[in-house]
N, C-alpha and C positions, 0 to 999 in steps of 0.2 A: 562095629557101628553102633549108635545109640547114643541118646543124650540122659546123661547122669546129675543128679544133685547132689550137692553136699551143704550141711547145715553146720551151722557152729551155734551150739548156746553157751554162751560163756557167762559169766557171772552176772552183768547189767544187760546181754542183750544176745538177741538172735539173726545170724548174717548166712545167709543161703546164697551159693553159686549156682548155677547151671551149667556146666560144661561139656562140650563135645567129647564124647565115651571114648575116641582116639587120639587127641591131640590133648586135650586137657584145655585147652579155649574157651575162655569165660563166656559164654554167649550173655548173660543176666542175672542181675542181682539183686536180692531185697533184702531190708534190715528192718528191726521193730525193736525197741527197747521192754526188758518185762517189765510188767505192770506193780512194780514193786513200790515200798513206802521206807524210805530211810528214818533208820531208827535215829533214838533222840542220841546228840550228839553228834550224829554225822555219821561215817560210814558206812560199810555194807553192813545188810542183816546178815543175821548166825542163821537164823531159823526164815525158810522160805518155804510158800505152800506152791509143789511141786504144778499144781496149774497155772500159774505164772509163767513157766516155758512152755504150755501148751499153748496158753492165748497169743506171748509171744511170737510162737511160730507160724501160728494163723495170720495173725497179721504180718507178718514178714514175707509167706507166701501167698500174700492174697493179689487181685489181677492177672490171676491166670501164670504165677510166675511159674508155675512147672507144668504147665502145660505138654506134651509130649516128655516127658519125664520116664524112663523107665524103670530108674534104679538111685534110691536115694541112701547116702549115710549120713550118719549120724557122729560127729564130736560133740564134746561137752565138758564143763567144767568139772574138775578132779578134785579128791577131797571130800563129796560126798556122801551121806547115807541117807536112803531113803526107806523107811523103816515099814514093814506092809505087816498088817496083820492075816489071820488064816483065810480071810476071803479077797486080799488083793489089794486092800485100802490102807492108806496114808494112815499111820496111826499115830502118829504129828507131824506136826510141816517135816520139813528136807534140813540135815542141821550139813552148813556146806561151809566153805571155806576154810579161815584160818581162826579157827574159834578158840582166842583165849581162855572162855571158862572151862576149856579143857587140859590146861598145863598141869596139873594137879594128877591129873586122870593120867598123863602120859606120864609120871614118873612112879603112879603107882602100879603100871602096868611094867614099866621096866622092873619095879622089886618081886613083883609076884613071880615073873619067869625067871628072875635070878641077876638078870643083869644084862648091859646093853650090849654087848658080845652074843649072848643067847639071842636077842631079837635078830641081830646082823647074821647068825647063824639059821634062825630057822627063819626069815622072808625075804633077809636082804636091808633091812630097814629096821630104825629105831625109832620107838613110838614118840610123836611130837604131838604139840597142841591140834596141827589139822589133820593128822591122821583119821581116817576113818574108823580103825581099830582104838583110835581114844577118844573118837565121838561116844564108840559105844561104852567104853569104860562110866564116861562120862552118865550119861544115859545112864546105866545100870544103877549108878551114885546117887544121881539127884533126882531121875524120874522114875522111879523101880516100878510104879505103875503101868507107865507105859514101855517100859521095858522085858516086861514080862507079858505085855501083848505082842510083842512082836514075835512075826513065824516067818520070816522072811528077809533079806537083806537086798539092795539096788542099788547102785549108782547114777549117776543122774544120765548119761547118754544111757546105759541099759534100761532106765526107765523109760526113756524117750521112743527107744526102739519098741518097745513090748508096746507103749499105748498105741504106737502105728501100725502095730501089728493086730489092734485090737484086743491087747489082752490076753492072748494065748496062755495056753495050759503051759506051754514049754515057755521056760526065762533064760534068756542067752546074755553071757557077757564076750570082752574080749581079753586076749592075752595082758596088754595096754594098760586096761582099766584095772584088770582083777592085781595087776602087780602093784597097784598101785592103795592099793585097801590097806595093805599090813595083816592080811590073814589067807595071802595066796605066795606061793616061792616061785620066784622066778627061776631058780636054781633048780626044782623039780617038779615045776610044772603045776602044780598040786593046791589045790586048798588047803588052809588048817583049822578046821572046824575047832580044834582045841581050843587055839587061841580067840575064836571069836566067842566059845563057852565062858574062857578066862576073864574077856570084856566083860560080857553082856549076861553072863550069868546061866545060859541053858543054848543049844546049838538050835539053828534056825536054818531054812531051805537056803542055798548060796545059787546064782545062776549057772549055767552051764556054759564053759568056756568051749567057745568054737574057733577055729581056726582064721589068719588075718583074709583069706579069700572068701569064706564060706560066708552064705546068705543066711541070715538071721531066718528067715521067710518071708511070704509075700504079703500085703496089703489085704484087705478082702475085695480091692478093685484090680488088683495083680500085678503092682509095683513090686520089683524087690528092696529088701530091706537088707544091707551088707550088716555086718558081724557089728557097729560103730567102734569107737574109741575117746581116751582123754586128751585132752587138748594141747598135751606137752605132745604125744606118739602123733596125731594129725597133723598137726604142724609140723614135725619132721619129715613125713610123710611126705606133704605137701611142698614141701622144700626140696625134696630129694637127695634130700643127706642118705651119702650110705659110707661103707667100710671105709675109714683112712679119714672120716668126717667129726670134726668136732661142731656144737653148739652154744654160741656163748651170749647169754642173755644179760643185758644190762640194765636192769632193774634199781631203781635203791637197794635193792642187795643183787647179789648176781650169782650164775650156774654156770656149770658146764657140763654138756653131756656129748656123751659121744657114742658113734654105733659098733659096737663089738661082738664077736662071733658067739658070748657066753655070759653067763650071770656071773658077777664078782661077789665073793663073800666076802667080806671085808670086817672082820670081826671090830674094828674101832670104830665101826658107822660111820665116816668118813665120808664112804660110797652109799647112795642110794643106788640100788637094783633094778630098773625096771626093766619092763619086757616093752618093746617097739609096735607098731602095726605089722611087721611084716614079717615077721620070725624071729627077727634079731633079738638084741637088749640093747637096752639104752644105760649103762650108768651115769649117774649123773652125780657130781659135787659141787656142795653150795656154799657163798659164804655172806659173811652178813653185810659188809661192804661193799657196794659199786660204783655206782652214781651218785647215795650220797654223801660220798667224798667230797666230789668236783663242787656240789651243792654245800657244803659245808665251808671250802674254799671260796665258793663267789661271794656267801655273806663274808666271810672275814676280810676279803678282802672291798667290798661294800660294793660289786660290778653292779650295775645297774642293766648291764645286757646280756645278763646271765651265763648259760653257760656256752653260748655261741661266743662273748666275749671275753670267758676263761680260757676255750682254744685257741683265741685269737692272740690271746696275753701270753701263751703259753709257748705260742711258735716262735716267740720272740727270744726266750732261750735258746739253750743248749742240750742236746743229752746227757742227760746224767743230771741237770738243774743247778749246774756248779756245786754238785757237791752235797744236797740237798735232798734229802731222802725223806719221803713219808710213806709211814706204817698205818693203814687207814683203818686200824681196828677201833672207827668213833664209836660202834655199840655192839664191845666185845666181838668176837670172831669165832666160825664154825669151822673153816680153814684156815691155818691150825683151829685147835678143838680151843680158843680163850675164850670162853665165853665174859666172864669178867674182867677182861683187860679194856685200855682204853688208846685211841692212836697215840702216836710219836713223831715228833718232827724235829729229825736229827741235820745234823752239820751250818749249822748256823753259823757262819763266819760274816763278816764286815761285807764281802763283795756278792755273797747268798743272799744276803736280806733282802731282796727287790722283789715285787709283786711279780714279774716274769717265770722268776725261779721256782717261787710258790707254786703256781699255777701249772708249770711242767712236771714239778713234784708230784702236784696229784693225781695230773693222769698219768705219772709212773707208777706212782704210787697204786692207784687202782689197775692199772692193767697187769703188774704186777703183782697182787694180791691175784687175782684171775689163772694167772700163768701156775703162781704154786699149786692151784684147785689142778687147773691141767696136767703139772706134773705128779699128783697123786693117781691119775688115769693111765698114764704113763709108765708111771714104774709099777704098776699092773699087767704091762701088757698090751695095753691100750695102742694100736698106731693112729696119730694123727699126722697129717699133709696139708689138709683144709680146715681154716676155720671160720662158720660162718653168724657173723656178729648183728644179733637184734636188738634193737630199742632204738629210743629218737637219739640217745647219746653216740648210735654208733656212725652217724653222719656227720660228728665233728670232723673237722680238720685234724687237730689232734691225737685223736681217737685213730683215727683211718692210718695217719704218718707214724705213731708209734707202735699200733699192734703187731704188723709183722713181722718186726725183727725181735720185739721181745717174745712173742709167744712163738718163734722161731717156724711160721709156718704163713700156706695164702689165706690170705687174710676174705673174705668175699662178705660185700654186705650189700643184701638182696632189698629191691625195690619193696617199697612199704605193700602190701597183700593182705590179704585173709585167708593167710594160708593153713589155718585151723581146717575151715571150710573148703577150700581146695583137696584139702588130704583127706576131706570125710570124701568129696566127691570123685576122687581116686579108687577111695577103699568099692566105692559105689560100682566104678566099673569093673572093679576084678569081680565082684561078685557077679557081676551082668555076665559079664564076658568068659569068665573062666579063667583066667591069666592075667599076668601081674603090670598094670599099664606102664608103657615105656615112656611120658609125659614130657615133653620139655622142664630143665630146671628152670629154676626162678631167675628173673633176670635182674642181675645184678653189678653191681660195680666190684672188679677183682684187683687188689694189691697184694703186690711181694715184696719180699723184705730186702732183696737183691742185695748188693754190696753193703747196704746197712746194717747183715746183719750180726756182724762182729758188735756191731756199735750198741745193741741191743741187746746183747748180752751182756757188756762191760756194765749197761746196766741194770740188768738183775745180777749180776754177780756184787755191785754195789749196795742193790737191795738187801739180798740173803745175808751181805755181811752185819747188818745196821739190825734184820730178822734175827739173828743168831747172839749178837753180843745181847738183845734187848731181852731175847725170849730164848734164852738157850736150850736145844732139846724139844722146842716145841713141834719139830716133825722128826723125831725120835723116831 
């Protein structure tokens, strides 16, 4: 019994549920955007001063929204470091996202340990631009001032937690988050103070990973505070993906992650490693292609009703697109490892050339790209049965009619949610309660591939061929 919260602070904003501690029932919701200034140019900042999600949060919980509240969690954006000096304080803003000026940083941390294998071997993961173990690199390089103020290391939900907590002497993270740094093994559980030496130049206090049920602590009004997490493990969570479940995100580029009884080591970095909210792992494979394929597709082909009218265009074909193959690596590819190649659009003949054809090409073409990420899960070990597909692309027609015979599996794509915050308010009740909530899943719309899916495979086995002659060896 009991009424739980959960919060999501994601990059531009903060969204809080209230749901009933046994069913999972949204009773009420607030949202606040942070109080942030875009930098010049446009996009997100690199650098945010960590009170920005507090004010946020205040206002997203203001009007009584947690009123009878007993047990709140916390998700938040991944990626990352919030940097405290020996008395607790911010010793620069929050450096988060996907921070280019640290590409440099990330390949100079792959040569110090020797090579990208070594990183895949001791965390799971190889150092990139948004790494938090090459923020620090980064850091150490161009701010070595305040670099060597730092006594401490956070991420932004373990930060979030400890200021609700008021501060405490003791700093708690989660399994989730910490796998997610580049200086904790999913594979052994473990910190590696070495490598964040290796970063940042001297070892600094790490928080204390507690377990996916355990209560961070209480409030000093007596609320509990559950263990939080990052916003890929909550939103699983939230979803109620488990064993036999994959995840497949349709972003301009796209993931897949799936839930598995063990950390993959996967010495070619391939596999990212993480750890889940709930004991599991999550690996996850990414590639630089998704969606903007189809978006690449509607300008050439100059659709004025984007990409609702490329599915449209698209069901007008056939499978297989007469013949008509695209390799959607427009800016190079991570699955396979090309990072410098560029697409291909093969089998052009006299009765291929039609905008229909195109247009079924590319979402073969991308759901296809998707499915080889899958099968590097796969011939790991991996079982997948289910797979359940996010972003606004995964409501095409298209989209929905082709994925499950090519990814050879139920295809489920769940009602739009905020299930970040649902999965914080999940974690909230195990910790209330003691036990791991049994929540209704998300509800959603389910497709199988039924008799179609011989037909779905004839077309990736047309893909792989068109993969193979172009890129031979590239899944060596």
């Amino acid at each position: 019994m009991g009424i739980v919260a959960g919060l999501d602070s994601s990059p531009e904003f903060t969204r809080i549920v209230v749901c009933d501690a046994d069913t999972g029932a949204v009773l009420r919701q607030g949202y606040a955007p942070h109080p942030l200034e875009a930098p010049e140019g446009g996009g997100r900042p690199s650098d945010v001063d960590p009170q920005a999600w507090l004010l946020s949060l205040g206002e997203a919980a203001g009007g009584g929204l947690l009123e009878s509240v007993q047990a709140i969690g916390v998700s938040a954006q991944q990626n990352t470091v919030v940097p405290l000096d020996a008395q607790g304080n911010t010793v620069r803003p929050a450096l988060v996202g996907g921070d280019k000026r640290a590409q440099v940083a990330a390949a100079d941390l792959v040569d110090r340990l020797g090579s990208r294998e070594a990183w895949a071997e001791a965390v799971g993961t190889v150092p990139q631009a948004a790494l938090p173990v090459t923020k620090l690199r980064w850091l150490a390089r161009s701010e070595p001032g305040n670099a060597e103020q730092v006594a401490a290391l956070m991420q932004a939900h373990d930060w979030l937690v400890w200021q609700l907590l008021g501060r405490p002497a003791r700093r708690t993270t989660d399994r989730g988050g910490a796998s997610s740094t580049g200086y904790w093994s999913a594979a052994s559980a473990t910190w590696r103070p070495d490598l964040v030496e290796l970063a940042l130049g001297h070892r600094v206090a790490l928080p204390e990973v507690i377990g996916p049920g355990e209560a961070a602590g209480r409030t000093p009004e007596g609320l509990v505070i559950s263990a939080g997490t990052g916003e890929t493990m909550a939103a699983a969570f939230g979803l109620g993906v488990q064993s036999g479940d994959a995840v497949v995100s349709l972003g301009a580029s796209g993931s897949v992650m799936a839930v598995h009884h063990e950390a993959l080591v996967d010495s070619s970095g391939s596999i990212t490693s993480l750890a889940d909210a709930t004991g599991m792992h999550l690996p996850v494979v990414h590639t630089s292609n998704a969606v903007r394929a189809l978006r690449g597709t509607v300008e050439m082909l100059g659709l004025d009703g984007g990409l609702e009218e490329l599915s449209e265009l698209a069901m007008k074909s056939t499978p297989g697109a007469h013949g008509l193959v695209l390799l959607p690596y427009l800016e190079g590819e991570k699955t396979p490892n090309l990072p410098h190649t560029a697409g291909t659009l093969s089998g052009l003949r006299r009765e291929s050339m039609k905008p229909e054809h195109l247009a079924r090409a590319s979402f073969e073409g991308m759901l296809c790209g998707l499915a080889d990420a899958m099968d590097v899960l796969r011939g790991r070990g991996v079982e997948i049965r289910r797979v359940f597909l996010l972003g606004a692309a995964a409501e095409l027609h298209a989209v929905q009619s082709v994925a499950p015979a090519v990814f050879g599996a139920q295809v489920v794509v769940p009602q739009p949610a905020d299930y970040a915050a649902i999965g914080a308010a999940r974690q909230a009740a195990w910790a209330l309660n003691g036990q791991l909530p049994q929540w209704q899943g998300a509800a959603a719309q389910v497709f199988e591939a039924g008799d179609e899916l011989p037909v779905g495979q004839a077309v990736r086995q047309q893909y792989r061929a068109v993969r193979d002659q172009i890129h031979p060896g590239a899944f060596a």
